[in-house]
N, C-alpha and C positions, 0 to 999 in steps of 0.2 A: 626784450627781444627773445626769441625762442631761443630753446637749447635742443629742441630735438637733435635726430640724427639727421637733417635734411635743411638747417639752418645753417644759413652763410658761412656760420663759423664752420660751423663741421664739418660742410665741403669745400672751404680754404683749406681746411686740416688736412685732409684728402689730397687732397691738389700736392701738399708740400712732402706727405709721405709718397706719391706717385712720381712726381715730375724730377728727371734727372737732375743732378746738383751740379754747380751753381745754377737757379733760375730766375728768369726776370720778374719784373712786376705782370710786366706784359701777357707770359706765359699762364700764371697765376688769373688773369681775370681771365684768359679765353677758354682755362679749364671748368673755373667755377662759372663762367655764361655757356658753357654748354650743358651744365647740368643744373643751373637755375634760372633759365632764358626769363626769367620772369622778374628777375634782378636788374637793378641800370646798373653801371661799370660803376660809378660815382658812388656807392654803396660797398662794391667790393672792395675798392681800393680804401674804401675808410677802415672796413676790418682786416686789409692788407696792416694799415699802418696800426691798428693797436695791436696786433700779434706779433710787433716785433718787440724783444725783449727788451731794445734801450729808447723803446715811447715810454715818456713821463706821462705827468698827471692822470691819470687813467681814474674816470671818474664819471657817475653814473653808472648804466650795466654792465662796464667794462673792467669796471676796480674787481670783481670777484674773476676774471677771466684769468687763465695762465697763459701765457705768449708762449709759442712754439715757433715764431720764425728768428732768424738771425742774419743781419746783412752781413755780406764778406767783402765787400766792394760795390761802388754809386752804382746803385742799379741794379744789383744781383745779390741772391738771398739762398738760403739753405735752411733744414730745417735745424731748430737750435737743439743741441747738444752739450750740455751743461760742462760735464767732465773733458769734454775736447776743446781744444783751441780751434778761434775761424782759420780758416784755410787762409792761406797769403793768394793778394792779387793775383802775384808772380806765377803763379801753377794753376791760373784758371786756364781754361781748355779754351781753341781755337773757336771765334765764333760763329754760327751757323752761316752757310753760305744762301744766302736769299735767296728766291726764283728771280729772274730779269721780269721786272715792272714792279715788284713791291714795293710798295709807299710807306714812308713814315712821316711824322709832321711835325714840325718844330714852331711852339707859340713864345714869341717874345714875350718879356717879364711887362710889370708894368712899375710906374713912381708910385701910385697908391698901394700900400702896404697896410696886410692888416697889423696889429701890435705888437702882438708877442707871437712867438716860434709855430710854425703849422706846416704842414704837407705843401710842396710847390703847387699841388690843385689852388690850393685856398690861402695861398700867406697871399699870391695874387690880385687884387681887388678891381684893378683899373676896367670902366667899360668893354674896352676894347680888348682885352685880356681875356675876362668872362667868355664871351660872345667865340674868341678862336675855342676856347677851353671847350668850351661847350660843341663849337662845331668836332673838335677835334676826337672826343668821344664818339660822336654820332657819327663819327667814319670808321669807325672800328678799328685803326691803321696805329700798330703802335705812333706813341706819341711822348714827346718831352718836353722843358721849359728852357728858354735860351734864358740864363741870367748873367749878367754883365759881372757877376764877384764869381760865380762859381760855375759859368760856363754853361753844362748842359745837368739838369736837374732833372729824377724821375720825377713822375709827379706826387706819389706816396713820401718822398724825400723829406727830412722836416727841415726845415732852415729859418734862421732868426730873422727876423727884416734888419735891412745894409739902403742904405744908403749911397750906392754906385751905379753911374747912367755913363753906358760904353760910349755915346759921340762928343761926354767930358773929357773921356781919356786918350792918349797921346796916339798918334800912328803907329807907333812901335807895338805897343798894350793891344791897341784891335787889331792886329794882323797875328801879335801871338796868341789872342783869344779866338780866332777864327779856326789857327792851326789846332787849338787844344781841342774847339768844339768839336773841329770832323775828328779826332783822334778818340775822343769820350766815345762819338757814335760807332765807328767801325770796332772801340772793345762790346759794343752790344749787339753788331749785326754786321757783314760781309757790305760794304756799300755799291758794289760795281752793279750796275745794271737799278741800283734802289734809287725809286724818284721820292726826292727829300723835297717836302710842300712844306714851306716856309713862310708865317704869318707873321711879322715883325715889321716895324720899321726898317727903313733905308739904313742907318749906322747899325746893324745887328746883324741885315744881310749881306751887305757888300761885304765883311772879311770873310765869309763863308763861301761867296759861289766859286772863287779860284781853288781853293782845298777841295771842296766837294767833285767839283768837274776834276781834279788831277786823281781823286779816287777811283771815279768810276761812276759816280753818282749822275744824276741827273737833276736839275733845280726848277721847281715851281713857285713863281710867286705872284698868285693870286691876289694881291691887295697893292699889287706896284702900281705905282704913279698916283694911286688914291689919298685923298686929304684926310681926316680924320673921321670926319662928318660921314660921308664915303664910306668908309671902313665898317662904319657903323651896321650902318645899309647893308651891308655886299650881301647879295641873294643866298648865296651859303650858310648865312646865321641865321637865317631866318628860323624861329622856334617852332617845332613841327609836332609839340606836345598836345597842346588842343585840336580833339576830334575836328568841332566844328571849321575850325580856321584852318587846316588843312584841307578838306571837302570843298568848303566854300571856294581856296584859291583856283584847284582844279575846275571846277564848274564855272568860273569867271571867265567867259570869253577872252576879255583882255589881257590872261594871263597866257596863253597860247601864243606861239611864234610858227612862222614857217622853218619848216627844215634846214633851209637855206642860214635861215637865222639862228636853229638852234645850234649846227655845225658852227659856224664862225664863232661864238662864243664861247666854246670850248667846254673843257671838262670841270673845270674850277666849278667848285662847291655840290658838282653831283656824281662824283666818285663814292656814293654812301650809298644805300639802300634807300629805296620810296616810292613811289607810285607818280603814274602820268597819266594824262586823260588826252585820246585824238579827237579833235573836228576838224568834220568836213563843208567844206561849201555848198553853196547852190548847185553848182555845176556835178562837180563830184556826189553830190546825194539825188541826182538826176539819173546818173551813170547806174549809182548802184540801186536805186530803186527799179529799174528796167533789169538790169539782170536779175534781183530777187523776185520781182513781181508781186513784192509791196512796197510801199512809201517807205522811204528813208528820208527823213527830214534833215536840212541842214542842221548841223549842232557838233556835239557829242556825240561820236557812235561807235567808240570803244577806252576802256579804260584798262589797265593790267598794274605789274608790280616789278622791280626791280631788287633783286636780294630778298633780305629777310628772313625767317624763319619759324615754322610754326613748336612749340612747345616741346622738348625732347628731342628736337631736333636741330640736326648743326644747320650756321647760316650758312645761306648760298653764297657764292662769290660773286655772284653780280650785282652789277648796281642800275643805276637810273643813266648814265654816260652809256653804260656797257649796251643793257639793253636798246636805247632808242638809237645809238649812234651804228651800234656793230647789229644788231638782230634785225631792226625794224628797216632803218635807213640803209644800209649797206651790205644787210643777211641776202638769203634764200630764200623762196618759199617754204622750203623744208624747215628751215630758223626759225622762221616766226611763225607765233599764230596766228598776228595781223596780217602780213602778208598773205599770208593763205586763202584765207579768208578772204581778204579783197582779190585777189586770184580770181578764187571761184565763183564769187558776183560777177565782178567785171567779165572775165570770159562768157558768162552765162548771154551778157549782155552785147559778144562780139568785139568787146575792149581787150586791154591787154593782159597777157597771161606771161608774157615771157618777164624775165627780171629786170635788164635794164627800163624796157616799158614804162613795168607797172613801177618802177622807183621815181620816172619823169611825173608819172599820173600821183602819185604819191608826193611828191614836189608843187605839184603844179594846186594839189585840190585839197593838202590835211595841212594842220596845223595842229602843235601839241604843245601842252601843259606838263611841267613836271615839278616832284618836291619831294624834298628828301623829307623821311621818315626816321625814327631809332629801328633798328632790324627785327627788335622782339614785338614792334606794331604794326609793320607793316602787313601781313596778314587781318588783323583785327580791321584795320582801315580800307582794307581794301574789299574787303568784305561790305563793309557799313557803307563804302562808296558803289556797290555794286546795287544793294538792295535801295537805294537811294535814287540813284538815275535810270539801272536797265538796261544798260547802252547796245544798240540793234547787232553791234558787229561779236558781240559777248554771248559766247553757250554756256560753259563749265557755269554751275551751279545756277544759270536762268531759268525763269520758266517756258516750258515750251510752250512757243506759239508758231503759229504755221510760217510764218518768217523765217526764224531758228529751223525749224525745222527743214524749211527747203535750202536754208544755209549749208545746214550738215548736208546733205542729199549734197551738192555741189562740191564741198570739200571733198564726200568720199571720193566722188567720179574722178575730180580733179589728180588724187593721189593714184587711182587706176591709170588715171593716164602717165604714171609717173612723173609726176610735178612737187 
């Protein structure tokens, strides 16, 4: 592994001589992913865990390294200081007060265990454990491990593999592990206003939603009522790694819903950064082919991004929910670029220009595609999806053709006339 100055290590090092003490694990990867966007989370937190002074076996590249971090408490860490003693629990500082709507996500444990002692990421083995693990990352939303012996685990944590499955244990045992779990999470975060997404089984969640709701919390549980099979499935795992199979699902007809239908489904699994693809119907590529005064074919005729970010630079805070529910479906003209856009066709064409209108016409004639991305590809992909289809209703970065061209001519007018 390098040792430059610009290698993981050395901006964890960074990170631990910058960031105020006591700090999370948390704090620690969104330092070192803003200055190595080109890093996955799942890498940092691996050299989270050997820079801490009490990881054993350290073996391969990592035996000649010196550890400079030091935990002082589950979950929180400082840099290490040989001559000094850790600070007591007792005098850690008050926890940050969240904004109202910050998410964190809690993955039940799983029976499969790897062998011997590892980080809560990986002592976890079970399918359905992976797959949260995995979504769970890919939301960027701090995140932790519910384990039935030791509650709530960071995921850098190491712990031995146990032997203990919470709906063995007595009534008494889960309601006092429910109170302990929300009490682990409010020493890492302020809960009142914070929506806690919760991927476990039925006995992990039920001692949790009464403590959480008397906090202040808010509960999502995206996998309720699902069998395991189910679980498996649920659209939110879905792996967004591969170029191709990301492209492909967007450009599959099949994969698009009406509005009507993306709203009722809710936000579950696309509170993460990714990309969407809109089509339009016959009728509606009628509409806008008369106001452009070229052919717009039913299909595909715009595709954009939600969150992400390009290189050196911090992620956005939107996602794929944010943008298609609040910008496109629910926004302004001024909000989106899709609306605008269809604005200034459609009125060219004597359709509608006003908001409620153009959201019925929007309702009535587009259907969209959406799929979460990791935030440091979304850029890349959305690129490779642009030079790939074309999409008529897309200017930034197409080539100009006299279509585009009389687009733009519309949008300005449109914004002249203050729209």
């Amino acid at each position: 592994m390098a040792r430059g100055p610009d290698s993981i290590w050395e901006v964890l090092r960074q990170a631990s001589e910058t960031l105020p003490e006591p700090f999370s694990a948390s704090a620690l990867v969104q330092w070192v992913g803003r200055r190595r966007p080109d890093v996955e989370e799942a890498s940092i937190r691996t050299h989270i865990h050997y820079a801490l002074v009490d990881t054993v076996n350290r073996t391969g590249p990592w035996a000649s390294r010196t550890p400079f971090l030091q935990r002082v408490g589950r979950g929180e860490y400082r840099r290490y200081r040989p001559s000094e003693p850790a600070p007591s629990e007792l005098h850690r500082p008050a926890p940050l007060v969240m904004p109202s709507g910050a998410r964190v996500v809690l993955v039940g444990c799983s029976s499969t265990k790897a062998a011997t002692a590892a980080p809560a990421a990986e002592l976890f083995e079970g399918a359905t454990f992976r797959k949260a693990r995995d979504f769970a990352v890919r939301s960027g939303a701090p995140w932790f491990v519910l384990s039935a012996k030791y509650g709530l685990l960071d995921p850098v944590e190491t712990v031995a593999p146990y032997d203990v499955y919470l709906a063995d244990q007595p009534a008494p045992y889960r309601t006092a592990w429910g109170e302990w779990v929300v009490a682990q999470l409010g020493v890492r975060q302020a809960l009142a206003g914070t929506i806690v997404e919760i991927h476990a089984g039925e006995a992990y969640v039920a001692p949790l939603r009464q403590p959480l709701r008397r906090s202040g919390a808010s509960v999502e549980e995206p996998l309720s009522g699902l069998r395991q099979g189910e679980r498996l499935a649920w659209p939110g795992y879905a792996q967004t790694d591969d170029e191709s199979s990301v492209l492909d699902s967007l450009l599959d007809p099949a994969s698009a819903v009406a509005p009507d239908v993306f709203l009722a489904r809710g936000s579950h699994g696309l509170t993460a950064p990714g990309l969407y693809a809109w089509w339009v119907d016959e009728a509606g590529a009628g509409d806008l082919t008369r106001g452009l005064g070229h052919v717009v074919r039913p299909g595909l005729v715009y595709v954009g991004k939600g969150g992400g970010h390009r290189q050196a630079a911090a992620p956005s805070a939107a996602t794929i929910w944010s943008r298609i529910s609040r910008n496109h479906l629910r926004g302004t003209i001024g909000s989106s670029t899709l609306r605008r856009s269809l604005a200034a066709a459609l009125g060219a064409a004597g359709g509608p220009v006003d908001e409620a209108d153009l959201s019925r016409w929007m309702h009535a004639h587009l259907r969209v595609a959406a799929r979460t991305v990791p935030s440091a590809d979304v850029v890349r992909l959305e690129e490779a999806l642009l030079r790939r289809v074309q999409p008529p209703l897309n200017l930034a970065g197409m080539p100009r053709d006299v279509a585009r061209s009389t687009l733009t001519r519309l949008r300005a007018a449109l914004a002249r006339r203050g729209a």
